[in-house]
C-alpha positions as CSV (number, residue, x, y, z in Angstrom):
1,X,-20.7,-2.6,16.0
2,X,-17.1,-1.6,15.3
3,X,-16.6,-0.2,11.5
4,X,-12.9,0.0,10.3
5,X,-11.8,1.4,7.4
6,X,-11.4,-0.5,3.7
7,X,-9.2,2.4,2.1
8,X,-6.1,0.4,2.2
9,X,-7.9,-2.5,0.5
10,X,-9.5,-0.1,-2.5
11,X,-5.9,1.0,-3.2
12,X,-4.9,0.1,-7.0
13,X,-1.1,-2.1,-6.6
14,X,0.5,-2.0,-9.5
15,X,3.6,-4.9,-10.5
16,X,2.4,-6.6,-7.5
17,X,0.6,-9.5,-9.8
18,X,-0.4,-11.1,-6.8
19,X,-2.2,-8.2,-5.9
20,X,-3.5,-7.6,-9.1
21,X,-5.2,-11.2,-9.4
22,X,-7.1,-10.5,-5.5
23,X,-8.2,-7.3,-6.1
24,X,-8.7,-6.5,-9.9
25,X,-12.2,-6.1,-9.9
26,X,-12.6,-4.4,-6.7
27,X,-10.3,-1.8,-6.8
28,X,-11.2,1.5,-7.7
29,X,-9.8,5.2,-6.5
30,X,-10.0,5.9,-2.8
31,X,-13.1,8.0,-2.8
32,X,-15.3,4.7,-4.8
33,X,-15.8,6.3,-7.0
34,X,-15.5,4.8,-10.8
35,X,-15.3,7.9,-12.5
36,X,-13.1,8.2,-14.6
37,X,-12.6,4.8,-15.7
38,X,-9.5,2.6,-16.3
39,X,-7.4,-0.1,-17.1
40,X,-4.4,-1.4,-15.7
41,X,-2.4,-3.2,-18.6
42,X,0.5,-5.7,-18.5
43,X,2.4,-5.6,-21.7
44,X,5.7,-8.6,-21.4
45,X,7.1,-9.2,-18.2
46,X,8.3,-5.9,-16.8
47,X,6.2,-3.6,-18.7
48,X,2.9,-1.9,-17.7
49,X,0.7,0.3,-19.2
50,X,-2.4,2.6,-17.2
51,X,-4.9,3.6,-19.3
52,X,-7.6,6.5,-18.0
53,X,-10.2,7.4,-19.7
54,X,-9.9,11.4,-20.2
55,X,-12.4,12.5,-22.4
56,X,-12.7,15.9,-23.1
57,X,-9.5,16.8,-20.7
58,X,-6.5,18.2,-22.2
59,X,-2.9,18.1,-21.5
60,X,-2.8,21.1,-19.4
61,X,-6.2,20.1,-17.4
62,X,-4.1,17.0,-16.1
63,X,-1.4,16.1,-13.5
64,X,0.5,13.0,-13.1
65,X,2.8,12.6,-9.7
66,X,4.8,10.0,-8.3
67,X,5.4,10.7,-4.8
68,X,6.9,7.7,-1.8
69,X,6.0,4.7,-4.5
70,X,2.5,6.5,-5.6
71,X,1.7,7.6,-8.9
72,X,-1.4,10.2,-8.3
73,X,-3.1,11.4,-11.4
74,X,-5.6,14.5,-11.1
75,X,-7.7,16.2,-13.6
76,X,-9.1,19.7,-12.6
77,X,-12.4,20.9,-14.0
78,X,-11.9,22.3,-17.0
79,X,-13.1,26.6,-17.7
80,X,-16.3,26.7,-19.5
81,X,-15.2,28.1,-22.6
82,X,-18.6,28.4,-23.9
83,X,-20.8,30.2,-21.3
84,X,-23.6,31.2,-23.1
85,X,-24.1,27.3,-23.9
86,X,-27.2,25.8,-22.9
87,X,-27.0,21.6,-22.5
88,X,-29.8,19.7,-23.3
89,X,-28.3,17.0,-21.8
90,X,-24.5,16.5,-20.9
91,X,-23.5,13.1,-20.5
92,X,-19.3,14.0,-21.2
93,X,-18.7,14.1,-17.2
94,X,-15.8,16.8,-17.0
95,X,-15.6,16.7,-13.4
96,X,-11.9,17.0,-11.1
97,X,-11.0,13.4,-9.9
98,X,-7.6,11.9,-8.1
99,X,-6.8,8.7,-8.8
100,X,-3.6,6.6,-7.2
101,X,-1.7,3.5,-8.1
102,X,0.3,1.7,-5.4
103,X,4.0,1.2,-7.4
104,X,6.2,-1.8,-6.5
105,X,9.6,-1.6,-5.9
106,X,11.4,-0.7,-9.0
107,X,8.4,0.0,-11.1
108,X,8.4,3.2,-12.6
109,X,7.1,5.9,-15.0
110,X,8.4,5.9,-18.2
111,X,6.4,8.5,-19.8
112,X,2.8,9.1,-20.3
113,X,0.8,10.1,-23.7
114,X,-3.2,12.1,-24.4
115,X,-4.6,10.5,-27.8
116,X,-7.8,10.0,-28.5
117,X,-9.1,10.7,-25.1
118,X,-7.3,8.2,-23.6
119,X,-4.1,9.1,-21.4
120,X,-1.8,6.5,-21.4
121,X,1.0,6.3,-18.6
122,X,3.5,3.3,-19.5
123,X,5.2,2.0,-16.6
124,X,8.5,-0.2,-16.7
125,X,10.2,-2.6,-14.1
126,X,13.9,-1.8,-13.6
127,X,15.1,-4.6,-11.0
128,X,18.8,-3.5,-10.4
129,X,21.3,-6.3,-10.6
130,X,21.7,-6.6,-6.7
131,X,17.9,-7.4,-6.3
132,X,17.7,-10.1,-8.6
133,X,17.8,-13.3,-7.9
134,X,21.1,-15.1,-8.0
135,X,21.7,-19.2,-9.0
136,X,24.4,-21.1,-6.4
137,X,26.2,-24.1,-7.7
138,X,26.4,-26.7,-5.2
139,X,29.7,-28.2,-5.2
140,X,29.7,-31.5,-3.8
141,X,33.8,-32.4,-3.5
142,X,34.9,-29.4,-2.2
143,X,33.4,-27.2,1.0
144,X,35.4,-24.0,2.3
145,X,36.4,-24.4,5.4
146,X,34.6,-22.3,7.9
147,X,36.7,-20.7,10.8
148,X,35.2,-20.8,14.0
């Protein structure tokens, strides 16, 4: 039996709303894993908003990167700064995690925000004038004359 790999598949695509429609409820980070969970928002047409749940991270325990069209955020483990605590049972997961979003062309970060646990990345499409797309008349009593 011959396995191949589903990583490109499990790959989040973000202003590719084709994409988004396949996928949306099988995508998750590359290792499975569902931790820490998120949404992937569209707000209008060319405005998106990622929304991770970051409980119990702060600003400076988290990374956001946009390298070659991918947007990779990471949250380290956090220093205990209570040693001498004892859990009776610890059900805040503080754990490092990577997650990455697969941008489109022209999509991209327009700044990101940490409230209420939540860290909010707002994405925005910015098609330059060149890539959209472009209405031709069709003149019916006069045609250029092509030189051959």
């Amino acid at each position: 039996m011959t396995a191949f790999s589903m990583a490109p598949l499990f790959r989040q695509s973000i202003g590719f709303d084709r994409f988004n429609d396949l996928f949306e409820s099988a995508l998750r980070n590359e290792a499975g894993s569902s931790y820490p969970p998120y949404n992937v928002e569209k707000h209008g047409d060319d405005q998106y908003r990622i929304v991770v749940a970051a409980a119990g991270f702060q600003e400076s325990d988290l990374e956001l990167q946009v390298e070659r069209g991918v947007l990779t955020i990471s949250g380290g483990k956090r220093e205990n700064a209570a040693e001498n605590v004892a859990y009776l049972h610890q059900g805040i997961a503080q754990r490092a995690f990577k997650l990455s979003f697969r941008l489109a062309d022209h999509i991209e970060v327009k700044g990101a925000e940490l409230r209420n646990g939540l860290l909010n990345i707002d994405l925005v499409r910015i098609v330059p004038e060149e890539a959209k797309p472009k209405r031709i008349p069709i003149g019916g009593e006069q045609r250029p004359a092509l030189e051959g």
